[in-house]
C-alpha angles and dihedrals in degrees: 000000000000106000124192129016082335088075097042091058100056094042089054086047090042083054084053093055121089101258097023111152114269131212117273123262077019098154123217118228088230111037119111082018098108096114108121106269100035111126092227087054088070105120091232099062084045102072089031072065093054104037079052092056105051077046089064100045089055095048096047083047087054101046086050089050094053099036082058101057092043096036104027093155096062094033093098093092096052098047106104088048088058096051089051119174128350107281103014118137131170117258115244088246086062109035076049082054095043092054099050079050095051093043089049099056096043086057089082097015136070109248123111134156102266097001095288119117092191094062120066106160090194107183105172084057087054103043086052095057088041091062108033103032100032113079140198088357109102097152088054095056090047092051114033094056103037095048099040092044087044092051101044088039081064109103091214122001128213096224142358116274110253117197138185121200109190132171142101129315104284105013099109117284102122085038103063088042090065095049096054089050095047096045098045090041130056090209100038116199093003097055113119086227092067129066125180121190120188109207096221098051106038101033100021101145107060097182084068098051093127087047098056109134118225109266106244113217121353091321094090091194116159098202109198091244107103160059095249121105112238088220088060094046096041089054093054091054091058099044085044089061081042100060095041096050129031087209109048129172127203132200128196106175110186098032097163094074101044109117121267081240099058088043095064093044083072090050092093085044101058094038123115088231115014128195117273097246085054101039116136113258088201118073084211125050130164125184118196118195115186115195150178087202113133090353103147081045083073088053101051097052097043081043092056090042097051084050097053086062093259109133122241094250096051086064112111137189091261093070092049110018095069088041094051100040085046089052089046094056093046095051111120104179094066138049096224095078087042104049132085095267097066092032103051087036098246092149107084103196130028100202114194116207113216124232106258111243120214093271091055090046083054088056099051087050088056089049092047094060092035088060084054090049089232137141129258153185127234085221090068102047082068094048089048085050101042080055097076134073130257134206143226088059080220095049110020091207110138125047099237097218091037115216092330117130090022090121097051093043090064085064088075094063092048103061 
């Protein structure tokens, strides 16, 4: 609990709230004042009572809600005021509120889910940026939040969470990534507990893959200059993160063109059970594989089912997850169909990202000069989103580089 002038401040602060405790045999001007003629008897400041009231409750419920998750160990004797009436539940914008409370506190405070700092898991947060930033991609934002909360909600999983994240250039693939980074790290990209590789640039020569030199500091670049064996190599990188967090999350963007080699170097990691020399050190592991592959796969069969008369958001995982996982497999001209992890089933999820339509293309404009801060017409939104191409030639339906390049584009109008 906060001890010294801390807690004085933020019981003075607490006194300031609506529904802050009062002192006691404290009198209200206008209680007991309900006789006809009385000023406080007036029926309009009779429901500004009442609104207050409810104003009050809220706030007290707000401040034990937050009180508990900075202060669990002293939170017994607020509990039933937390739990508050049957039914209540506190609305996404403040639970959001409560959250960016919570963070801003813990910046200069201890207290930290499972005793890491370095690990927030903040899913309200993520859900938030899954529904409002993300756009034409619903199954995505089922998926993606109830699979990865469930998993690290689990005291002690079976197994690490493979996912697969596959679609067109510019549909969301490296987008999603990063929220979920940025929203289960409090460092993001930079956490010691996270580690990308991109397959072109560390591991960009596949013909020396046995030569691959171990990566010195965060690059984790494998130049093609030594005796050391990139899987080796690969595998200490990852038990290194392990040891240093008990929640790590791996990318691999580009997976289609890792080496077979490096694929099956995963294999141990992704297991049930895996053998004692390769078991996880973390009790928590998420991989992450982002992928082109069978792409176009994803289109064909949104393309047939629009055309049937379904709308785009009545499509479900059953009509593309089988497709998609059955293409992969076939697939000759890459090593991912063809390694362990698709085979013995070690990828949990096969998450297809949709094509972006123009009125998606429109909302990534908007967002573009929202994150400027700048101001815009509706008129060129639809310029931004009539410059780019559409495919099929017939139906012109799906932006063929998604919403990549958007923010680059707005620089036109600005000139």
């Amino acid at each position: 609990m906060l001890r010294g002038p801390w807690r004085q401040l933020w019981l003075f602060f607490l006194l300031l709230l609506p529904g802050a405790p009062e002192p006691r045999g404290a009198s209200r001007p206008w209680e007991g004042t309900d006789e006809p003629g009385s000023a406080w008897a007036w029926p309009g400041f009779q429901r500004l009572q009442e609104q207050l009231r409810a104003a009050g409750a809220l706030s007290k419920r707000y401040w034990t809600l937050f009180s508990c998750q900075v202060w669990p160990d002293d939170c017994d004797e607020d509990e039933e005021a937390a739990t508050g009436p049957l039914g209540w539940r506190l609305p996404l914008l403040g639970q959001r509120y409560l959250d960016l409370l919570t963070t801003w506190y813990c910046s200069f405070k201890d207290c930290c889910p499972r005793g890491d700092c370095r690990i927030s898991n903040n899913f309200t947060g993520l859900e938030w940026d899954l529904n409002v930033r993300l756009h034409g991609q619903h199954l995505v934002q089922q998926l993606v939040l109830r699979t990865v909360r469930g998993y690290l909600e689990t005291p002690q999983p079976e197994k690490a969470l493979a996912l697969s994240f596959h679609g067109w250039s510019g549909t969301g693939k490296n987008f999603v990534a990063r929220m979920l980074v940025e929203n289960l790290y409090r460092d993001g990209l930079m956490s010691d507990c996270v580690r990308m590789f991109i397959a072109t640039f560390h591991f960009p020569h596949p013909k020396y893959v046995d030569l691959y030199k171990a990566g010195g500091g965060r690059s984790h670049h494998f130049p093609s200059c030594s005796l050391y064996p990139v899987q080796e190599q690969l595998m200490s990188q990852i038990r290194e993160t392990q040891q240093l967090c008990h929640q790590t999350l791996f990318i691999f963007d580009e997976a289609e063109k890792l080496h077979p080699g490096l694929l099956e170097v995963l294999g141990p990691h992704l297991e049930r059970r895996a053998p004692e020399g390769h078991r996880a050190e973390s009790p928590w592991t998420i991989f992450l594989f982002l992928s082109n592959l069978r792409g176009d796969i994803i289109n064909e069969v949104v393309l047939k089912l629009l055309k049937a008369g379904w709308s785009r958001e009545e499509i479900t995982m059953e009509h593309l997850e089988p497709h998609l996982q059955a293409e992969i497999v076939e697939t000759i001209d890459n090593g991912f169909g063809h390694s362990r992890l698709v085979k013995e089933n070690l990828i949990d999820y096969f998450i297809p990202f949709l094509p972006l339509e123009y009125r998606h293309v429109r909302l990534c404009a908007r967002d573009a000069f929202l994150s400027q801060e700048l101001l815009y017409k509706e008129e060129t939104l639809d310029e931004i989103a009539q410059m780019m191409v559409y495919v099929p030639k017939e139906e012109q339906l799906f932006s063929s580089q998604g919403c990549k390049s958007i923010s680059q584009r707005i620089n036109y109008f600005l000139s």
